[in-house]
Structure formats: structure tokens, C-alpha cells
N, C-alpha and C positions, 0 to 999 in steps of 0.2 A: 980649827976644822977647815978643810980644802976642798968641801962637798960642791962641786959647779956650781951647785944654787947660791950658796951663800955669798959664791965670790960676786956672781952675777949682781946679786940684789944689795951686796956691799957696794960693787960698783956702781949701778945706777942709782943707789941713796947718796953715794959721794957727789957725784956729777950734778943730782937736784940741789945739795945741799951748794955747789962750788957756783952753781948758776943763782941760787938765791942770794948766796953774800955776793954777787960781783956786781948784779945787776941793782939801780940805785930804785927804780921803777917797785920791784917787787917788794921791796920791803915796808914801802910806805902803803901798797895795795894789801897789805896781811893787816897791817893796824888799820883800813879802814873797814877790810871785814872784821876783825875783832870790834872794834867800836859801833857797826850796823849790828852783829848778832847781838851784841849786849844791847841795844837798845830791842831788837825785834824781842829779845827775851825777858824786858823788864814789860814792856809794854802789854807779852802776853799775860806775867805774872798778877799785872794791875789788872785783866782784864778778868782771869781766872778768881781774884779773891773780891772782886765786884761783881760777882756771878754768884760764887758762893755765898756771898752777903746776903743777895736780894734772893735765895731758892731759899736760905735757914729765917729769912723776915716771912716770907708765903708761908712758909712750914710751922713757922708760930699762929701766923693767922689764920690758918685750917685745923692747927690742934684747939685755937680760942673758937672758934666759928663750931666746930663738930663736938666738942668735951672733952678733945684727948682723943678720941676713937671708941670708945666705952671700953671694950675687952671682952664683951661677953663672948664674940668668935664664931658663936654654934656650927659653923664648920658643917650644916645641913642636912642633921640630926635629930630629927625628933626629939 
């Protein structure tokens, strides 16, 4: 297909892609973002399931503290 657009956007993905491999700089700065996001992303992960730990540990000790919640509901009914 020879639509302008495509030639355009072919072009300028050639030209980022021709400046990525040439330059020695840029490739070593891609692997140190991939190795910062995987850390920023484990670190959230650790922090996300140490969140959920201590909110289901409280949520035991309010169902053992209260009885479970009873159920009766009455919903403020007569």
C-alpha cells in the first residue's frame, strides 16, 4: 500500500529504528530502563501482596471480634 501515511510512518520508524542500532549509547540506556521497570514492578508487587495480607489478617480479626457479622440484616423493618 502507497497511502502517504504509511510511507511517512514507515519512514520515520526506519530512521528511529537506523538511529537505535548505530548508536552504542542507546542500547545500553533500553536495558537499564527494562531492568529499573522490573524492579519498580516487583517491588510494587511485594508491596500489593503485603497490603493484601495485613487488610485479609484485620478481616479475620473483625469477623473473630464481631461473630462473622450475625446476618440477621433487618434492613429497618419492623
Amino acid at each position: 500500500m502507497n497511502h502517504p501515511w504509511i510511507v511517512y510512518l514507515t519512514a520515520c520508524l526506519g530512521e528511529r529504528v537506523r538511529r537505535a542500532r548505530t548508536a552504542p549509547t542507546r542500547g545500553a540506556s533500553a536495558v537499564e530502563w527494562v531492568i529499573i521497570t522490573a524492579i519498580i514492578a516487583g517491588v510494587a508487587l511485594g508491596l500489593a501482596t503485603l497490603i493484601r495480607s495485613l487488610v485479609e489478617q484485620q478481616q479475620g480479626n473483625l469477623e473473630q471480634t464481631f461473630g462473622g457479622g450475625g446476618g440477621e440484616g433487618g434492613g429497618g423493618n419492623p
